[in-house]
C-alpha positions as protocol buffer text, in pm:
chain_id: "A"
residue {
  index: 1
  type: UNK
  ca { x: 0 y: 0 z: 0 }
}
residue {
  index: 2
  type: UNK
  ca { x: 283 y: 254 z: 79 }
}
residue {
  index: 3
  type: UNK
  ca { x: 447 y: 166 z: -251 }
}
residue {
  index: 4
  type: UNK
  ca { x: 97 y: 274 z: -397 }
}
residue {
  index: 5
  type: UNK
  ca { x: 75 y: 602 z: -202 }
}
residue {
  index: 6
  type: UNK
  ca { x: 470 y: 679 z: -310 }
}
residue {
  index: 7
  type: UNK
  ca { x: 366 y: 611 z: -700 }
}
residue {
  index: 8
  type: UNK
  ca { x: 55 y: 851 z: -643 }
}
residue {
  index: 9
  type: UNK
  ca { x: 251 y: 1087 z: -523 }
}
residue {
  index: 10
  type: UNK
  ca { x: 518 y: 1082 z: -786 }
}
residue {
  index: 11
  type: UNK
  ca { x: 296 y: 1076 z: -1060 }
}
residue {
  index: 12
  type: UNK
  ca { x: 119 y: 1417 z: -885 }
}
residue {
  index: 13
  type: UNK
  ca { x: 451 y: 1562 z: -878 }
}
residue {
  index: 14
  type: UNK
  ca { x: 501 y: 1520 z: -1248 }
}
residue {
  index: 15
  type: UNK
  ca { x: 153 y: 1610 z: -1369 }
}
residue {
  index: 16
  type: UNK
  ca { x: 260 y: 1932 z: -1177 }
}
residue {
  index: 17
  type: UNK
  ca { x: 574 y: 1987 z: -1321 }
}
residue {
  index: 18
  type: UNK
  ca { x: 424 y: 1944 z: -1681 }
}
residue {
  index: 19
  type: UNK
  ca { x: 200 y: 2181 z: -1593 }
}
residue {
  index: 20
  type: UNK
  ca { x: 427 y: 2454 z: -1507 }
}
residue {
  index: 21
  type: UNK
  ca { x: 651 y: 2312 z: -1821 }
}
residue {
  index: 22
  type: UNK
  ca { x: 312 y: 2429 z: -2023 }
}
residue {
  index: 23
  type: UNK
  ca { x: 241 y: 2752 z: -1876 }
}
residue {
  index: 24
  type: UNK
  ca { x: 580 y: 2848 z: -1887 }
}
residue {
  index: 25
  type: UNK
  ca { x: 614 y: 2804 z: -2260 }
}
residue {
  index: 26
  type: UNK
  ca { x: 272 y: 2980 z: -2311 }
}
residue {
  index: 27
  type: UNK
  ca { x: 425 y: 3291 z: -2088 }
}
residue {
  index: 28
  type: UNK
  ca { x: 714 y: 3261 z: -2365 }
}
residue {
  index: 29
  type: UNK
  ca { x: 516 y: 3204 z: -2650 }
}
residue {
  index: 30
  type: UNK
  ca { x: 351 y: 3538 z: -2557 }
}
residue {
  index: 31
  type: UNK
  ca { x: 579 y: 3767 z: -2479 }
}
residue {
  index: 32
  type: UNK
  ca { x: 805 y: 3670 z: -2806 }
}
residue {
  index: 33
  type: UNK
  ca { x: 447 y: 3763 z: -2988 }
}
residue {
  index: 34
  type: UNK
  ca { x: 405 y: 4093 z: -2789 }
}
residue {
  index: 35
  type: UNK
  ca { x: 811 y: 4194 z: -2881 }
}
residue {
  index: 36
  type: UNK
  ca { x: 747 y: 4076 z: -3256 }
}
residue {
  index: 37
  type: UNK
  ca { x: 418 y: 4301 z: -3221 }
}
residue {
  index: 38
  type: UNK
  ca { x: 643 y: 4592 z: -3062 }
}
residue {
  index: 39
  type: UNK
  ca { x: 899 y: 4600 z: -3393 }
}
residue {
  index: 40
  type: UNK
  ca { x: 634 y: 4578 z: -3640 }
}
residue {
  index: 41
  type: UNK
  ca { x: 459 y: 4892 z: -3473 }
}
residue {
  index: 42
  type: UNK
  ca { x: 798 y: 5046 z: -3440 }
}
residue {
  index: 43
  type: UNK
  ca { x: 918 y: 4941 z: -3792 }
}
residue {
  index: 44
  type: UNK
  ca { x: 585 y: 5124 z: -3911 }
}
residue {
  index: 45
  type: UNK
  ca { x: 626 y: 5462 z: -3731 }
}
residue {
  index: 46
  type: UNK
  ca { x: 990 y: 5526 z: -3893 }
}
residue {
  index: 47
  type: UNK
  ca { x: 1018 y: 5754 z: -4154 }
}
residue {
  index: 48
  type: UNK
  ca { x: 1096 y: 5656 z: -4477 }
}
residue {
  index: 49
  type: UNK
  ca { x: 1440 y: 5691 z: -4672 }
}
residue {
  index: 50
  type: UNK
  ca { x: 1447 y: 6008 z: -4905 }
}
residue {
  index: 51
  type: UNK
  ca { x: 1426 y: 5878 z: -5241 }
}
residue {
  index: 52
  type: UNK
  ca { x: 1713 y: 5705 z: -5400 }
}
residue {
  index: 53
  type: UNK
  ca { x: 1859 y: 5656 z: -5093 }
}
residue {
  index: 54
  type: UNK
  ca { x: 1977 y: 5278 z: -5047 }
}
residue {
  index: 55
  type: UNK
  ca { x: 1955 y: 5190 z: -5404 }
}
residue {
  index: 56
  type: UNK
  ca { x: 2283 y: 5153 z: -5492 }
}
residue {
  index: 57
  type: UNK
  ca { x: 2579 y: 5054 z: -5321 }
}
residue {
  index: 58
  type: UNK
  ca { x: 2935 y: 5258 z: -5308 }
}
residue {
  index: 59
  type: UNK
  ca { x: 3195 y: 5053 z: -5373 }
}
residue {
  index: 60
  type: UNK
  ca { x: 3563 y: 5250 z: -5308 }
}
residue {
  index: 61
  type: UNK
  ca { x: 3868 y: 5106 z: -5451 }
}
């Protein structure tokens, strides 16, 4: 019976840690979304390059 009661509580132990496994990747997950979201916006608001400007490449020899 006590080898029961120690297999219980294992098993409890890992159902725990695979939950916190899965909430910490969703707490990842969403913050790597919210900094993608955060350069997009940012990406959007700079101006843009007069034109010409990046077209062509100066090569010195």
């Amino acid at each position: 019976m006590i080898e029961l009661a120690t297999t219980v509580m294992a098993m409890k132990q890992y159902q725990t840690q695979s939950e916190l496994s899965v909430a910490f990747a969703r707490q990842n997950a969403d913050f790597q979304r919210q900094t993608v979201a955060a350069l997009i916006e940012t990406l959007k608001t700079t101006p843009s390059p007069p034109p010409g400007m990046g077209s062509a490449v100066d090569v010195k020899v």
